[in-house]
Each structure stands twice: as C-alpha cells, then as structure tokens.
N, C-alpha and C positions, 0 to 999 in steps of 0.2 A: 644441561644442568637442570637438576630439577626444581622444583621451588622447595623444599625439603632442604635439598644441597645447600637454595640459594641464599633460606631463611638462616641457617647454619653459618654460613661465612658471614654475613651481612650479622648477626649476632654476635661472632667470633671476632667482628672488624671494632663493635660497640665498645664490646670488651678491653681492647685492647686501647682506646680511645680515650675509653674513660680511666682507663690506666694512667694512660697520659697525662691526664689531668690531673689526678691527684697527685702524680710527679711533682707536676711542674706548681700546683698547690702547696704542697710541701717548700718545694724550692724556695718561692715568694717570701713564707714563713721565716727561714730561715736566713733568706736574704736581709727581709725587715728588720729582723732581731739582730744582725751585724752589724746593718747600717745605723740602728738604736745606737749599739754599743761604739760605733765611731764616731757618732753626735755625740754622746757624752764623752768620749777621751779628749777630741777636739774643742770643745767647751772649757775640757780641763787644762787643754793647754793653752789656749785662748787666756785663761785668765793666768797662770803662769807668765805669759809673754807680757802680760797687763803689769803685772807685779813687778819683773822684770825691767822695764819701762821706766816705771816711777821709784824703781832703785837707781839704774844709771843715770837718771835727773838728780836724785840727791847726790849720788857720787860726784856729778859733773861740776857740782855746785860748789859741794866742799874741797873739792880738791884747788877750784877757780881759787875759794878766799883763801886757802893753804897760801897756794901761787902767789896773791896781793898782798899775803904779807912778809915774803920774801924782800918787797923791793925792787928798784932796779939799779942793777948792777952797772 
C-alpha cells in the first residue's frame, strides 16, 4: 500500500468517525430533551398523587363522622 493509499483510508476512517460522533451527539440531545420532558410529566404526576392524597384523608374523615352519627345499632 502506498502511503498515498495509506493517507486515503486513514482519512476515509476520520471521516467516518467523526460521523459517528456527531450521531451519537445528536442522539444525547435528543435523549436529554426526553428525559427533560419525563422530569416534568413525572413532576406532574407526582403532585396529582399529592392532591390525590389529601383528597382520600378528607374523604376518609368525612365519611368516619357520617359513620358516628349513624349510631350503634
């Protein structure tokens, strides 16, 4: 091989390399901006379940004094 040939592949390999990279640059990007977007859904359900929460305490409560003034039977 000549060094002609050799400088050729060995630039051709560069090439392709740094192809690679900006791939998998890209990729990252686009990973980060998903994972962004499931920090905040999970955030939003987080305080949904929060809410959630301090509804079935009230419920549990009112329906308790419902119950106490029923009586026993």
């Amino acid at each position: 091989m000549t060094t002609k040939d050799h400088l050729a592949r060995h630039d051709s390999q560069v090439a392709r390399l740094e192809q690679a990279m900006t791939a998998l640059a890209e990729a990252q990007v686009k990973t980060q901006e998903a994972q962004g977007k499931t920090d905040r859904e999970m955030a939003k359900l987080a305080r949904a379940m929060t809410a959630l929460a301090e509804s079935q305490v009230t419920l549990s409560r009112q329906w308790q004094a419902y119950l106490n003034t029923l009586g026993k039977n």
